[in-house]
N, C-alpha and C positions, 0 to 999 in steps of 0.2 A: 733450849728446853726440849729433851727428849719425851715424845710419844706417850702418854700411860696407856698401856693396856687394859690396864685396872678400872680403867674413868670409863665408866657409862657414857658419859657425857661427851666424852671427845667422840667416840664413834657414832652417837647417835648425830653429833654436827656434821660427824665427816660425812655420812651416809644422806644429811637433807641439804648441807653442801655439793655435793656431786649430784643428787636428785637433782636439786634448782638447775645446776649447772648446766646438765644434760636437755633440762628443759628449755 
């Protein structure tokens, strides 16, 4: 399953995936 760029959604997970991560 590649990537959508398009998805809001995917980025906005990635972005509070890597937040939580980092924290």
């Amino acid at each position: 399953m590649p990537l959508s760029e398009s998805d809001p959604r995917v980025f906005f997970a990635a972005e509070r995936t890597l937040l939580a991560w980092v924290r």
